[in-house]
C-alpha positions in Angstrom: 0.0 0.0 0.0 1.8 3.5 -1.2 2.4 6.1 1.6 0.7 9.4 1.7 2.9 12.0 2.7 0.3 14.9 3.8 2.3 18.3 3.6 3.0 20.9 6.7 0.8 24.1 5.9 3.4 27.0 6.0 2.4 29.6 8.9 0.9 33.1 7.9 1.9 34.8 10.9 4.9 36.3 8.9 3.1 37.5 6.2 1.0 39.3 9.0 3.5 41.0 10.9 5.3 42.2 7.3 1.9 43.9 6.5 1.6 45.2 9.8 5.1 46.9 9.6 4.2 48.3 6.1 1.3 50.0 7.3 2.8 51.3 10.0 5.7 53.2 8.6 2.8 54.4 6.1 0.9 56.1 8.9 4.1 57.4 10.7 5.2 59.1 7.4 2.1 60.4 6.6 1.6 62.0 10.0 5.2 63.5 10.2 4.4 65.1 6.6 1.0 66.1 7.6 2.3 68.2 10.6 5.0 69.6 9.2 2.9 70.9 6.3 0.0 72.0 8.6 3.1 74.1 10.8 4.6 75.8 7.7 0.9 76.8 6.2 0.0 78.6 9.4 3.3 80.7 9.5 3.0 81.4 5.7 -0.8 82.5 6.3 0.2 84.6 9.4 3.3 86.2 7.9 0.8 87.0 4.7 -1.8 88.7 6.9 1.1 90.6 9.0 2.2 92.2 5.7 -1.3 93.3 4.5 -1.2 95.1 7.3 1.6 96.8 7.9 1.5 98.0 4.1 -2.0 99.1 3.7 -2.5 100.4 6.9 0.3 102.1 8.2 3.1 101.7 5.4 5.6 102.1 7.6 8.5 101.4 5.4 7.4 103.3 2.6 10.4 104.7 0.4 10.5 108.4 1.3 11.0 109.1 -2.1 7.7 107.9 -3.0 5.2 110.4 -4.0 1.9 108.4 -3.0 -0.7 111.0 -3.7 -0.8 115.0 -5.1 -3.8 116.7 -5.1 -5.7 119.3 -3.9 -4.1 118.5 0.1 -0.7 118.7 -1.4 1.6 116.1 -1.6 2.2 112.5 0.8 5.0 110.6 0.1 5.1 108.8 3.2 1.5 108.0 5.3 -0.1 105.7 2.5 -3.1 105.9 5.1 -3.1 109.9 4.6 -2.8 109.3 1.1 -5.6 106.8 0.5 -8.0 109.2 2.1 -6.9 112.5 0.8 -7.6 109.9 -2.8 -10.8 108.9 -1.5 -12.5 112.7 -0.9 -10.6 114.4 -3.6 -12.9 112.0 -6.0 -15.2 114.7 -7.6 -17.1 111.9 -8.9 -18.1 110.7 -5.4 -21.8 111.4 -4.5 -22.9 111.2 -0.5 -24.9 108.1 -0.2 -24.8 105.8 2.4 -21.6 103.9 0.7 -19.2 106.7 0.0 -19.9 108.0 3.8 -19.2 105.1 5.3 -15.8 105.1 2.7 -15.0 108.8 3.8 -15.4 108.0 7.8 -13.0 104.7 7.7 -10.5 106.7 5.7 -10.7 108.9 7.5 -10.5 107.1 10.9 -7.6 104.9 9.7 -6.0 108.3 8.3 -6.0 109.4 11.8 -5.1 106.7 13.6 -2.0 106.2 11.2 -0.9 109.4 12.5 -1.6 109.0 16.3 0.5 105.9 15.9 3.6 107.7 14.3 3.4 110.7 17.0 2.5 107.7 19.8 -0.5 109.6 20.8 -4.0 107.6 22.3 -7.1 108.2 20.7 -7.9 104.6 20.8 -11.4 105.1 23.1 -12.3 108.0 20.4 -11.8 106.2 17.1 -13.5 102.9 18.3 -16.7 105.2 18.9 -16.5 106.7 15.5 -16.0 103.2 13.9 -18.8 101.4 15.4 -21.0 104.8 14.3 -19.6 104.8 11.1 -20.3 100.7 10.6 -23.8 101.4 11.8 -24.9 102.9 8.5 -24.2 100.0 6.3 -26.5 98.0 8.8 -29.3 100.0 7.1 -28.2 101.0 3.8 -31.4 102.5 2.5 -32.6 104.5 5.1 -32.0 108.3 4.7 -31.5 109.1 8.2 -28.0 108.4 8.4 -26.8 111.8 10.0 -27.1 111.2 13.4 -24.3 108.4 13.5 -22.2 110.7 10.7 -22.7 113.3 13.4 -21.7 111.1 15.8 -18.7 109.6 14.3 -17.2 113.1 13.2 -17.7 114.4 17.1 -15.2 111.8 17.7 -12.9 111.8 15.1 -12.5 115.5 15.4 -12.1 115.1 19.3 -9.5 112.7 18.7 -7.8 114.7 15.8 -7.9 117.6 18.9 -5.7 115.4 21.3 -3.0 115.0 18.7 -2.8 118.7 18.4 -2.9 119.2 21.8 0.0 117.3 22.3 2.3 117.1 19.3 0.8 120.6 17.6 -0.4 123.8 19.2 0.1 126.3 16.9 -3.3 124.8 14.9 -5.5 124.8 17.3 -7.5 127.2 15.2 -8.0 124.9 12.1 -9.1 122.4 15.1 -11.9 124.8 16.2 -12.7 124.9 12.8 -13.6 121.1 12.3 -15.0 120.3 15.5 -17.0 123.4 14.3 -18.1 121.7 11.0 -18.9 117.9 13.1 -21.2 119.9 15.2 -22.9 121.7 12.2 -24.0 118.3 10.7 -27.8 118.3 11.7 -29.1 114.9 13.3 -32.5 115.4 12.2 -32.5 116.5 8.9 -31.3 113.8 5.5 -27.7 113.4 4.6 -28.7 114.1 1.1 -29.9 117.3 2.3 -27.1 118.5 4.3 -24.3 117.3 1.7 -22.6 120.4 1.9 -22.0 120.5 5.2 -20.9 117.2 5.4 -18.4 117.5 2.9 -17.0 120.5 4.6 -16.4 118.2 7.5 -14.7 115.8 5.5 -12.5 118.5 3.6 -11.0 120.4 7.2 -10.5 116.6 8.1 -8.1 116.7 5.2 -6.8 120.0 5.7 -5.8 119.4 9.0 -4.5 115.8 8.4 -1.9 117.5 5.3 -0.9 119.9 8.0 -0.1 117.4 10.6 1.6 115.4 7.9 3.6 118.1 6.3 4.6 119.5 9.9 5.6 115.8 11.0 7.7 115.5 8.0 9.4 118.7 8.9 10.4 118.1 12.1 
């Protein structure tokens, strides 16, 4: 009678462990790439945002050489802040809705708190007033009784504009007068579209005094 010779099945536990290791040096690798990629994008999207910043804000490290605006307010070749609203109001083609108001105040605000920064003066408490005013008439674009918060938000701009002359210029505390003057002469109760030229007025000293702070900082 012929022998049957039945044949040892080879154990798979190798095989097992082999796959095991694979897969993990997979996950390792893909979690070492994952964080080092997830590190490197946040720096690169924080650096980006830090720039922004710096050069459309405050343009601190503008070439003084650089003429960035001449116009009716003269010339700017170093506050691109100053520059951007002295642009924004010297547009004759601006009307005074809701839209170019709001423009005008946060110019302006960020005009002025450009130059408290360079002359290290506070009007922080001020110019957060006169933001959250001038943000309150996009809130209700349509209505036409936008002039109290305009009124509102140039009390404070022009108060704050005051402080920096108080402290860093004296001699113009006439052309101060002046716009706190022209805030005060913007009537709550009547129509922005009815009262455009007193608005603009306000907007225009704004500039006038802003050119002179700029021109007498630049001198110094």
């Amino acid at each position: 009678m012929a022998e049957i010779k039945i044949e040892k099945k080879k154990p798979i536990w190798p095989w097992i462990l082999v796959i095991l290791i694979i897969l993990a040096a997979i996950y390792f690798f893909w979690a070492y790439s994952d964080a080092d990629y997830d590190e490197n994008d946040d720096v690169l999207v924080n650096d980006t945002i830090t720039q922004i910043d710096e050069r459309d804000t405050y343009n601190e490290f503008a070439d003084d050489t650089t003429t960035l605006y001449t116009g009716t307010y003269g010339t700017v070749v170093k506050e691109k802040a100053v520059s951007n609203y002295f642009k924004y109001i010297d547009n004759e083609q601006m009307g005074l809705d809701h839209q170019y108001t709001n423009g005008a105040l946060i110019h302006l605000i960020t005009a002025t708190e450009a130059e408290a920064r360079n002359l290290n003066v506070d009007i922080k408490a001020n110019l957060d007033k006169a933001r959250e005013h001038a943000f309150q008439i996009t809130n209700d674009p349509e209505s036409l009784k936008h002039a109290d918060k305009i009124r509102a938000a140039a009390i404070e701009i022009s108060t704050a504009i005051e402080t920096i002359q108080q402290e860093k210029f004296t001699s113009l505390s006439a052309e101060v007068e002046d716009l706190k003057a022209a805030a005060k002469k913007i009537d709550p109760q009547t129509p922005t579209l009815q009262q455009k030229e007193d608005t603009k007025s306000f907007f225009e000293k704004a500039g006038r005094v802003l050119q002179k702070f700029n021109e007498m900082e630049n001198n110094q």
